[in-house]
ZAMARGU-4260 file (C-alpha; in steps of 0.2 Angstrom, whole numbers, plus 5000, padded with zeros to 4 digits):
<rodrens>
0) 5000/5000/5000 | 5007/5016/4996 | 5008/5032/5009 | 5007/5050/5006 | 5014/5058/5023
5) 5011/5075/5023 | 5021/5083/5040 | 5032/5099/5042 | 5038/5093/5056 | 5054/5083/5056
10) 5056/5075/5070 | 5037/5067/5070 | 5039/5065/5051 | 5054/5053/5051 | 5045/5044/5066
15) 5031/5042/5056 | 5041/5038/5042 | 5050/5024/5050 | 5032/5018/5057 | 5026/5015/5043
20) 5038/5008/5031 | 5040/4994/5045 | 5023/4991/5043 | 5028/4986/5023 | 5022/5002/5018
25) 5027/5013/5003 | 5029/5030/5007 | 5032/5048/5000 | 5033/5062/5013 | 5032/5079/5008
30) 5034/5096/5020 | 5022/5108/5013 | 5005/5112/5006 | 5010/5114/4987 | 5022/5099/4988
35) 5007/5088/4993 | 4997/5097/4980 | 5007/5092/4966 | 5009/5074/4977 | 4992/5070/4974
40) 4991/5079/4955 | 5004/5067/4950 | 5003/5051/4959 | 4988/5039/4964 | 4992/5035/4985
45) 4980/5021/4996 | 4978/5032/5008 | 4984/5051/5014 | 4991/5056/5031 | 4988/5073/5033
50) 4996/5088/5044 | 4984/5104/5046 | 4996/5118/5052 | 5008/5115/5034 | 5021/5131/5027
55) 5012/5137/5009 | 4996/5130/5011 | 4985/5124/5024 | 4980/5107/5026 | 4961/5112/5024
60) 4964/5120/5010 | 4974/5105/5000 | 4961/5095/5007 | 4944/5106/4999 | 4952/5107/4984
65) 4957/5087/4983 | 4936/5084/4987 | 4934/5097/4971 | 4946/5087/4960 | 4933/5072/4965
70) 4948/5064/4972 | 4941/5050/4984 | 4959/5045/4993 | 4956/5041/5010 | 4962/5056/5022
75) 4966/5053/5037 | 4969/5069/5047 | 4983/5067/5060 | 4986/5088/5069 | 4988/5095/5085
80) 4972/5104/5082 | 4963/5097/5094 | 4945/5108/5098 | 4929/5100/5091 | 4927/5114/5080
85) 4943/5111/5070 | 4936/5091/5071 | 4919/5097/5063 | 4929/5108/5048 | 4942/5094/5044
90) 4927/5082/5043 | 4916/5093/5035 | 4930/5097/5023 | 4930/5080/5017 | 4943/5070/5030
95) 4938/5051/5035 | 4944/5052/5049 | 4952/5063/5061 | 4968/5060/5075 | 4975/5071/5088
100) 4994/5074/5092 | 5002/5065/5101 | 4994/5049/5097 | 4996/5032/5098 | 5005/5024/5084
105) 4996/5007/5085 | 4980/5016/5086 | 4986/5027/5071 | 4988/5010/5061 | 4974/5003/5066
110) 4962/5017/5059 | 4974/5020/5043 | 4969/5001/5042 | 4952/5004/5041 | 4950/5018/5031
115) 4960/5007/5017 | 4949/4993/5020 | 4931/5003/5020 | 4940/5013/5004 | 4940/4995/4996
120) 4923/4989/5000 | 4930/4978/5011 | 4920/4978/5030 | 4930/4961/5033 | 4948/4959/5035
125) 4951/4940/5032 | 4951/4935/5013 | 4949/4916/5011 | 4949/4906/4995 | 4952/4889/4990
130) 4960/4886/5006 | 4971/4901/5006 | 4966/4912/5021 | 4977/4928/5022 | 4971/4942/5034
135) 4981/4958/5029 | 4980/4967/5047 | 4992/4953/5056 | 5001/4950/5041 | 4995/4929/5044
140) 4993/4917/5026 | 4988/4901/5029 | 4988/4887/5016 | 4976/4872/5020 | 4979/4878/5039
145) 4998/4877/5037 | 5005/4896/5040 | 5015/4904/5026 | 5032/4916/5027 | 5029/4931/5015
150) 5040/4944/5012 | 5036/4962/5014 | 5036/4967/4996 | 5027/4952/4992 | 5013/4959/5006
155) 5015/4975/4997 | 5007/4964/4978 | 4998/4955/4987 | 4986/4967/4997 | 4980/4978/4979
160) 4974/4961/4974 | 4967/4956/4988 | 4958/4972/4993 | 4949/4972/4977 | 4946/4953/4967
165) 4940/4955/4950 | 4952/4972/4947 | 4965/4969/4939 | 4979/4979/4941 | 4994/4983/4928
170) 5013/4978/4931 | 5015/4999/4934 | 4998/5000/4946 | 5007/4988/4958 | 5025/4994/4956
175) 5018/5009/4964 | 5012/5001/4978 | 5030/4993/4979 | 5042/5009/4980 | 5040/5028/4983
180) 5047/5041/4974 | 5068/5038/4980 | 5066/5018/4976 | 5075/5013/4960 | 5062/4999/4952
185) 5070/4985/4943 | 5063/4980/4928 | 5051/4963/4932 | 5051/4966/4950 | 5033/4964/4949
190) 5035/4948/4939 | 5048/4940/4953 | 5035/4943/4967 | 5020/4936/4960 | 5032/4920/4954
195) 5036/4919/4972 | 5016/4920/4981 | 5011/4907/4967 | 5025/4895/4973 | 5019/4901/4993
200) 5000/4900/4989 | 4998/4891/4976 | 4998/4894/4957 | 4982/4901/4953 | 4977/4913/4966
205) 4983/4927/4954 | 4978/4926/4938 | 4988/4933/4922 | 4976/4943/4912 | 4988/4944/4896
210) 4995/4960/4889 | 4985/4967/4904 | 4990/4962/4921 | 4985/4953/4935 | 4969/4948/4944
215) 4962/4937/4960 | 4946/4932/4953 | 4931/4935/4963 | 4926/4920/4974
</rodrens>
């Protein structure tokens, strides 16, 4: 899943940064309002995590004008503006949720979680099929009730797929959700991971749709 942290502030930006990329995601930070502007202009992100007080342009601002553009990312707002008015206008400027500084980092995760899943149509964590059960919140895969070892960039293919059966996804939609914007991308990255899951879950949970990409059918 890919991240778009939005944070002037360094020191909670790179302990967020940290955070999150232990948690297997991809992330791109930027410091300012424009910088995320042009972030969201330019890229397609899973979910964004975003600051209020930002240098350039406001948080609420970036955030009213990404509701105009009809763009339906998950926002999650994460500020030290804590009265419920400020609550009520970052929900009412289009946030899904809304978390006060200094927070909990598990409690963080578990609501950036959520807002992926419910952006998914997914109310229910657990996917099972044909004796696969994988539950992306605890990272556990199972195989015929035996548990499997994935990789973190093979959770990073897996999840899109998962999240959303019967999409399929192009080679350069999940290499996005593999790297952020500092990460060299090898040429069949993409194609080494999936090779791996089908030898770890078995060889037709994904699909090739050719000269398309790939697809978990729908159960």
């Amino acid at each position: 899943m890919r991240i778009l942290l939005v944070e002037d502030d360094i020191m909670i930006g790179e302990s967020v940064l940290d955070c999150l990329r232990a948690e297997h995601y991809a992330v791109d930070w930027v410091k300012d309002g424009n910088a995320a502007e042009l972030a969201t202009r330019t890229d397609t992100y899973d979910l964004i995590l975003l600051d209020l007080g930002l240098p350039k342009r406001d948080g609420l601002t970036l955030l009213r004008d990404l509701r105009t553009r009809k763009d339906r990312t998950p926002v999650l707002i994460a500020t030290a503006r804590d009265a419920v008015s400020d609550r009520i206008a970052g929900l009412d400027a289009g946030a899904d949720d809304y978390i006060t500084k200094p927070y909990d980092v598990d409690e963080l995760l578990a609501r950036m979680r959520a807002l992926i899943r419910r952006s998914a149509g997914r109310a229910e964590p657990v996917f099972e099929h044909d004796g696969i059960t994988i539950d992306p919140q605890s990272h556990a895969a199972m195989v015929d009730g035996s548990p499997v070892a994935l990789t973190a960039r093979e959770w990073a293919v897996l999840e899109p797929l998962i999240a959303r059966p019967g999409m399929i996804f192009s080679r350069a939609q999940l290499e996005e959700k593999l790297y952020s914007w500092k990460d060299s991308v090898s040429s069949n990255a993409v194609e080494v991971y999936i090779h791996g899951l089908r030898k770890k879950l078995g060889p037709n949970l994904i699909q090739n749709v050719r000269g398309v990409g790939y697809v978990i059918p729908k159960t």
